[in-house]
N, C-alpha and C positions, 0 to 999 in steps of 0.2 A: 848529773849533779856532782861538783867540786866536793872533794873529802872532809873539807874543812867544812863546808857547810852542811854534809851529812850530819857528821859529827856534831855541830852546833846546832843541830835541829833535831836529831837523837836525844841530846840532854831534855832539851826544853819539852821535848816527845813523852819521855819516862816523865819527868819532873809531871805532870799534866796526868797520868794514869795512877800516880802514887798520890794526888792529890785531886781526887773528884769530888770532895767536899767544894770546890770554889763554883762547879756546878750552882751555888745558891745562892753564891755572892751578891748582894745589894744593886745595882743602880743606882747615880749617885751620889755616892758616898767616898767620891774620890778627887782629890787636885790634881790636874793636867796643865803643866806648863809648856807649851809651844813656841821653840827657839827658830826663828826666822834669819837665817846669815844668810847677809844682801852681798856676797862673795865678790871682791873685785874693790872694794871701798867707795860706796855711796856718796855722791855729791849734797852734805847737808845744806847749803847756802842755798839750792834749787830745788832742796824736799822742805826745809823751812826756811824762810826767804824774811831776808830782813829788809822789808821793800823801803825803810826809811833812811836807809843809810847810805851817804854818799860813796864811799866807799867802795861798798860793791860794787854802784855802778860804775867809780871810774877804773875799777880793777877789771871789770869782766863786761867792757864795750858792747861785744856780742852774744854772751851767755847770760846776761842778767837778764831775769821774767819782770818783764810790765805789771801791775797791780792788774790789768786787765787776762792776765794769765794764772791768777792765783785765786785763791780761795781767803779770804781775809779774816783770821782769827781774832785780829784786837791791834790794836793804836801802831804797834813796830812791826807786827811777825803776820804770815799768809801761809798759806799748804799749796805746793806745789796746783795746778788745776787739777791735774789728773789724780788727785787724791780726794776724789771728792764723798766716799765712802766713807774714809777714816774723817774726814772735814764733818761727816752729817754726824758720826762715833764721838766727837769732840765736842760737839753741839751737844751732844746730849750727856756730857762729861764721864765719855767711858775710855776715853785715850789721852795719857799724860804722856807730853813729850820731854823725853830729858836733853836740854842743851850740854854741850861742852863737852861731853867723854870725852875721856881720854887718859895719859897716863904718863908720871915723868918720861923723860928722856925719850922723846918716842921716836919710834923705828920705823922706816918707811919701806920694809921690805915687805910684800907681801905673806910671805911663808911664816916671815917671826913675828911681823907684829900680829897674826892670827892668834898662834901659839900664846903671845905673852896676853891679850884677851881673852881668850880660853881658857887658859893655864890662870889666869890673874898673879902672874907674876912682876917683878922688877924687869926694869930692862936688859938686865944683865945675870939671870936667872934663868934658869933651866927646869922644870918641872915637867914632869908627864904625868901628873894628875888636874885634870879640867877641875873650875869653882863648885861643878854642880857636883864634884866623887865623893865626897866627903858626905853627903847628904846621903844619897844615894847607898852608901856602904850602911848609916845607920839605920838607914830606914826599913823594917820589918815589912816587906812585901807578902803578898800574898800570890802573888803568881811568879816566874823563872827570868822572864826579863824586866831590866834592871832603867829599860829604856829607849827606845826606838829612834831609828836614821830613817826616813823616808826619801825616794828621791837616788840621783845619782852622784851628792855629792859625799865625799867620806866624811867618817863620824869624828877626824881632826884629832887636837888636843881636848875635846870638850870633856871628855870622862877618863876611864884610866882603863887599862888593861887586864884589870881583874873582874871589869865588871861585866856583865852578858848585857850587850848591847846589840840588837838584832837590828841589821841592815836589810831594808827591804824596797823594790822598786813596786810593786803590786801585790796583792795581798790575794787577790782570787785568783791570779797565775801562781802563784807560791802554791795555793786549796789545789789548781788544779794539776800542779806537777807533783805534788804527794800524791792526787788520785790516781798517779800511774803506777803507786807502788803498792802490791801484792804480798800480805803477809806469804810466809813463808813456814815450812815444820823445819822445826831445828832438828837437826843429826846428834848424836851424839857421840862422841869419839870424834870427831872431826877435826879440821884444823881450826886450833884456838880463836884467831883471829877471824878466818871466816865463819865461824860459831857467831864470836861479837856483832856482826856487819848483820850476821840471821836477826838476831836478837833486838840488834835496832831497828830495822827494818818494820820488826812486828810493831815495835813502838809508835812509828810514825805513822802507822796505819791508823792504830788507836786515837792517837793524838789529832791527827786527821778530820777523827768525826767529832771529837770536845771541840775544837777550831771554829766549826761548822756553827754551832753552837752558839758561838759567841758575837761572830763576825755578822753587823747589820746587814740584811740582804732587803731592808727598805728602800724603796724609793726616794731620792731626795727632792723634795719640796722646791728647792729654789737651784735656778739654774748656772750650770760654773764653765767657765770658758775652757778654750783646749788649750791656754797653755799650759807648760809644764810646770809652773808653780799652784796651777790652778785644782791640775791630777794630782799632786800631793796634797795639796789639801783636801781634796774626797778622801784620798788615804788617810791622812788623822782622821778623819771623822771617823772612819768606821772601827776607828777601835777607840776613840771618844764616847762613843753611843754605846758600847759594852761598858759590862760591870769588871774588866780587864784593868786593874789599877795599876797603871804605868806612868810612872808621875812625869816624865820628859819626853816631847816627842821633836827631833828636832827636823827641820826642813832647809833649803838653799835654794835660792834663786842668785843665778851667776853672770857674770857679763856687766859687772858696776865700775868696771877700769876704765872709763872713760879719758883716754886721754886723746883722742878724737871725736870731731862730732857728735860731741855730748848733749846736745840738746835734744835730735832726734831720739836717741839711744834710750836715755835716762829717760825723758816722757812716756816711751812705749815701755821699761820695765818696770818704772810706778803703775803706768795705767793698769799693766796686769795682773802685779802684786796689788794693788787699790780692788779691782773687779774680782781676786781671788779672797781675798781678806772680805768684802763684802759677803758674798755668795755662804763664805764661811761662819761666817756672825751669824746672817739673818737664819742658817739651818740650826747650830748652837741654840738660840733664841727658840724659836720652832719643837724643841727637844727641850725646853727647860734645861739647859745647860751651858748658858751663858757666864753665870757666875760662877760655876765650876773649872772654867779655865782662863788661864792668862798666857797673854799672844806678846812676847817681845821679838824687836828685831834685834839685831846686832851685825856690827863689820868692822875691817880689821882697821880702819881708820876713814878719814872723811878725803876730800880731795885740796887742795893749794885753794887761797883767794883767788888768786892772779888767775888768767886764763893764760894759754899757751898761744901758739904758732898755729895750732892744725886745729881749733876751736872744739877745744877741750879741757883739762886742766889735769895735771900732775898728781902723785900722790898727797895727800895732807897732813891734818894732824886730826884735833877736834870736830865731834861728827855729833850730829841729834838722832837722837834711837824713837823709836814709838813703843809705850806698852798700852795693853787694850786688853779689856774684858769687864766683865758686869759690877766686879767688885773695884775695879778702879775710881779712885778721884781723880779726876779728868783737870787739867791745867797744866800752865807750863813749869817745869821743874827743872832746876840748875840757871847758870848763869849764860846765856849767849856770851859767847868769847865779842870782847871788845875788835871791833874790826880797825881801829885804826893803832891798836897794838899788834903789829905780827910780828914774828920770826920770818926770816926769808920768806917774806909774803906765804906764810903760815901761821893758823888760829893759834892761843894757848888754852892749851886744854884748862876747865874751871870744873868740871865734875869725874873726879875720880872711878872709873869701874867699878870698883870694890867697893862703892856706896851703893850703886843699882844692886850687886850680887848681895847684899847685905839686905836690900830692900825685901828682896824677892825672896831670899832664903828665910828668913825670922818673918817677914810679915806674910806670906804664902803658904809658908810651909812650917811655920812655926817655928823653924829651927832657931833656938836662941843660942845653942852653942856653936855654928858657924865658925870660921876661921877669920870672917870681915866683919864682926859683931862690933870692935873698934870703931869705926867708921860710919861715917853718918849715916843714917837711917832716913831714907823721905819721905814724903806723908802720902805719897801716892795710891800708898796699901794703908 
């Protein structure tokens, strides 16, 4: 085990032995927001598809979807096929989709415009505090972490540096790499430091069995596929289903840089994200705990109208996001960017960021003093 993460699992070790009062903590009684970054910048025109507009078609010859490929939500707009989970979620008005994110001046780098989404900064700002730290800082928790990474990808600009956000790829490898550690009798007189390392040690023994405690060891009801978006989402469930109140838990599926044969590519990582999002619901649902979480996606921009050379499409601007969960009002929200207004065969952004974070901060989480409280509010929540 890496020292850094000794140490970070030490805190959270004691933190957990000095407070066994949570031992009795409710079920229930807690909001779970699940951040979905589609890593890579998702093609919005082919996850919501404006089948009425010529436009498209004459911009993207080979990568525009037939009406016979899509799922048809209403008179303009259709869900990619392979989203046929979220398409049946939509039906039943539990996913609102936001058209048009995006954000002035936008940046088509991968690295910064993640950062200025995260951060919810200008474009020419620099911050290392994510939208959701501010929240997060005020918020009186009951247990040590602040928020959870699941998954291989890093936890980004999303949060800040002071917060304990625990990065984890499996949670019963983690239960089962503790059970290798052996309290220990502390020395006295000894060397100070190796004293310390005693002394945690016995911590994370302890902490070990409260863990044990908490972490679902049911069986899940409804079946989830192998892929890797699919294993992180059994990962949030199982600490969804404790009384473990951890209001963030963020997740990543990667590989949305399509700027080759994007047809193929993009089909199979909806279809999986679609069949892992499914699987994930109907267990939620199953649990009575559907209306206790909210599922957005998010990425660091959408891709070009235009198709390219190698049948794919460049980076973008304006992307459409999904949020989902039991307490949503389900419909379309913001403006579908005008396709026959572009920039360099690029959308213009019509829904500001800092109105979704505004949405989800004050209507979710109640936070009324927020930093995007300015900024319009949707009626999604």
């Amino acid at each position: 085990m890496q020292r850094r993460s000794f140490i970070k699992l030490s805190a959270i070790a004691a933190w957990y032995v000095l407070h066994p009062v949570l031992l009795n903590a409710k079920k229930n009684s807690k909001k779970t927001l699940v951040l979905i970054e589609l890593h890579g910048g998702n093609d919005a025109l082919n996850t919501v598809i404006p089948y009425t507009s010529k436009v498209y078609y004459n911009l993207r010859p080979t990568l525009a979807l037939p009406k016979s490929q899509m799922n048809i939500i209403n008179k303009q707009f259709g869900l990619n096929k392979n989203l046929s989970n979220i398409h049946a979620l939509y039906q039943d008005n539990n996913v609102a989709i936001i058209n048009g994110l995006g954000y002035a001046k936008p940046n088509l780098s991968h690295f910064r415009s993640i950062e200025i989404v995260e951060t919810a900064s200008m474009s020419d700002q620099f911050l290392d505090e994510g939208w959701v730290a501010q929240y997060l800082h005020s918020k009186k928790s009951s247990v040590p972490i602040d928020a959870m990474v699941i998954g291989k990808r890093n936890k980004g600009k999303l949060f800040s540096n002071d917060l304990n956000v625990l990065q984890i790829k499996n949670i019963n490898k983690f239960l089962e790499q503790s059970n290798r550690i052996s309290s220990v009798k502390s020395i006295d007189g000894f060397n100070e430091n190796l004293k310390y390392v005693q002394e945690q040690q016995n911590l994370i023994v302890r902490a070990n069995t409260i863990l044990k405690k908490y972490i679902s060891k049911d069986e899940l009801k409804y079946t989830f596929d192998d892929s890797q978006i699919a294993l992180d989402f059994k990962e949030a469930l199982k600490i969804i289903k404790t009384p473990l109140d951890i209001p963030i838990i963020k997740i990543a599926q990667k590989s949305y840089d399509t700027h080759a044969n994007q047809l193929s590519t993009q089909n199979s990582l909806l279809k999986d994200l679609d069949s892992a999002l499914g699987s994930f619901v109907k267990e939620l649902k199953s649990n009575d705990l559907f209306d206790d979480v909210l599922i957005v996606t998010y990425s660091e921009f959408g891709r070009r109208v235009k198709e390219n050379a190698s049948m794919g499409t460049d980076h973008g601007t304006a992307s459409s996001q999904f949020v989902i969960g039991g307490k949503v009002k389900g419909g379309m929200y913001g403006h579908y960017p005008d396709l026959r207004k572009l920039i360099k065969d690029n959308m213009i952004y019509t829904t500001e960021y800092k109105s979704l974070y505004n949405t989800i901060l004050s209507g979710w989480f109640n936070d009324q003093r927020n930093p995007y409280r300015n900024f319009e509010k949707m009626k999604f929540l």
